[in-house]
C-alpha positions in Angstrom: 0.0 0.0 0.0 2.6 2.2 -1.2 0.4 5.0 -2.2 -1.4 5.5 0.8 1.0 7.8 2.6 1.8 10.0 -0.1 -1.7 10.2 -1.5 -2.7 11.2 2.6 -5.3 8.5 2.7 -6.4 6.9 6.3 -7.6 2.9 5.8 -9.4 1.8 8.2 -11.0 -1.9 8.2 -13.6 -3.3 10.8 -14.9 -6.7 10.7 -18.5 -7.2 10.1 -20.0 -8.7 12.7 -20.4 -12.1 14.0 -17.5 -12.8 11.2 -15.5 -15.4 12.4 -17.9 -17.7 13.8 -18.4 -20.6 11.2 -15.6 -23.0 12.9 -12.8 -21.9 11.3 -9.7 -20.6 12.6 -10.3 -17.2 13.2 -10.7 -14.8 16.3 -14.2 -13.4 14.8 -15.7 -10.5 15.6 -18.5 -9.8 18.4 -21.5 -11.9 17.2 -25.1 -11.5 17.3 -27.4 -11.5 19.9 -30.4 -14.1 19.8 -32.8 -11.2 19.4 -30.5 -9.9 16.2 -30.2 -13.4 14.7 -34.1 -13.9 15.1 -34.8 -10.5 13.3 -32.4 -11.5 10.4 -34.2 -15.2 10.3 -37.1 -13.3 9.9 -36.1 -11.1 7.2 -37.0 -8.1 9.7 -36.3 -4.7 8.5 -35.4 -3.4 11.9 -32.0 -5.2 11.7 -31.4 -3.7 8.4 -32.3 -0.2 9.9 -30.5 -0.6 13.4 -27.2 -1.7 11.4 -27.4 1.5 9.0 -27.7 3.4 12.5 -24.3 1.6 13.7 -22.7 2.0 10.5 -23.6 6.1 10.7 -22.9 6.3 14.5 -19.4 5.1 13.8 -18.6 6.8 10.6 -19.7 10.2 12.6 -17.4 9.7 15.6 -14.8 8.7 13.2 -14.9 12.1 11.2 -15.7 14.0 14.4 -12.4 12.0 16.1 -10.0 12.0 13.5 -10.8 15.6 12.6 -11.6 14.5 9.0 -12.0 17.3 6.4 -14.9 17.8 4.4 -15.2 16.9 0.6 -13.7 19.5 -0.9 -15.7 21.8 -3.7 -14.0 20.0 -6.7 -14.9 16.6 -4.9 -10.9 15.6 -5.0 -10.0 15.4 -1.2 -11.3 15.4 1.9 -14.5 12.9 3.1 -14.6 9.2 3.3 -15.2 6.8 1.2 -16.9 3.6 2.4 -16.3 -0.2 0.8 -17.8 -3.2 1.3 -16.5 -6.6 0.6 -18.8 -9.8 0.2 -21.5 -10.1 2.7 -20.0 -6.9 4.7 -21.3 -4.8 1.6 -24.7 -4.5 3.4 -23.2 -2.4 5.8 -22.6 0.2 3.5 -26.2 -0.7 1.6 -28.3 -0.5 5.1 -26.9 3.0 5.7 -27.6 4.3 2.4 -30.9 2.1 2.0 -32.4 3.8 5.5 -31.1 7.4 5.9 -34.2 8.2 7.7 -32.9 6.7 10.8 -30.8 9.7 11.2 -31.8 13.0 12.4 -31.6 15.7 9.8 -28.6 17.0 11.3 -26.9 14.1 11.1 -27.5 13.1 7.7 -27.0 16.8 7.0 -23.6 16.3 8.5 -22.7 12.7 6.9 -23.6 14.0 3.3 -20.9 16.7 3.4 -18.5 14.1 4.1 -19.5 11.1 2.3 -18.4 10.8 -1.0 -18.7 7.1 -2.8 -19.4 3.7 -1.8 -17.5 1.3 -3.4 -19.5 -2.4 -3.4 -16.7 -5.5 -3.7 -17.4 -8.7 -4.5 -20.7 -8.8 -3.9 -21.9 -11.4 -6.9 -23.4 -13.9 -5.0 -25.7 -11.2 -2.9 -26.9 -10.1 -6.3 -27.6 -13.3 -7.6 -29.8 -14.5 -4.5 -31.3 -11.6 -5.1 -31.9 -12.3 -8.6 -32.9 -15.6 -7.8 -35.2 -14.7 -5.3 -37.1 -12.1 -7.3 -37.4 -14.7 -10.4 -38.9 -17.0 -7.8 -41.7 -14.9 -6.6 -42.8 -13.3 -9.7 
């Protein structure tokens, strides 16, 4: 990551949670509680909702911690930008897919920083997706 330094970029990676957890070698993240894993079973939109609140929560302390600048007026510095890899690309999706979680201010405050999502490897959400839609209509 050669570039990072000189290009004055800050990576920061967090691990999805409950990753880690499938019996393999790996010191996982903090997992789900009972009442989370029922409202995913369920296909509940409150987990959705509650995880685009934690994804916002966190991106505002970080820019409010790290004294982040804002996107600049030609959009070629300052802000984040957010990524999500596989499965942890709903993150990024449950923030952007439920904004109204956040008060005005906030989302007032997140939009002057946030400047692209970039979505990674996410072909096998799409095609359950895909499949799921063909299979219901």
């Amino acid at each position: 990551m050669p570039l990072i330094p000189s290009s004055n970029i800050h990576l920061v990676i967090i691990t999805r949670r409950d990753y880690g957890h499938d019996g393999f070698d790996s010191p996982g993240s903090t997992p789900h509680s009972d009442s989370e894993l029922e409202n995913i079973r369920a296909g509940r939109e409150i987990f959705l909702e509650r995880l685009g609140l934690t994804v916002a929560n966190f991106l505002l302390w970080f820019i409010d911690t790290n004294k982040t600048p804002k996107i600049s007026n030609n959009r070629k510095s300052g802000g984040i930008s957010v990524l999500g890899w596989s499965l942890g690309g709903v993150n990024p999706l449950a923030l952007l897919g439920h904004p109204d979680v956040l008060s005005k201010e906030s989302q007032k405050k997140l939009a002057s920083y946030f400047r692209q999502t970039i979505l990674y490897g996410m072909f096998f959400l799409i095609s359950l997706i895909f499949n799921y839609i063909l299979s219901h209509y």
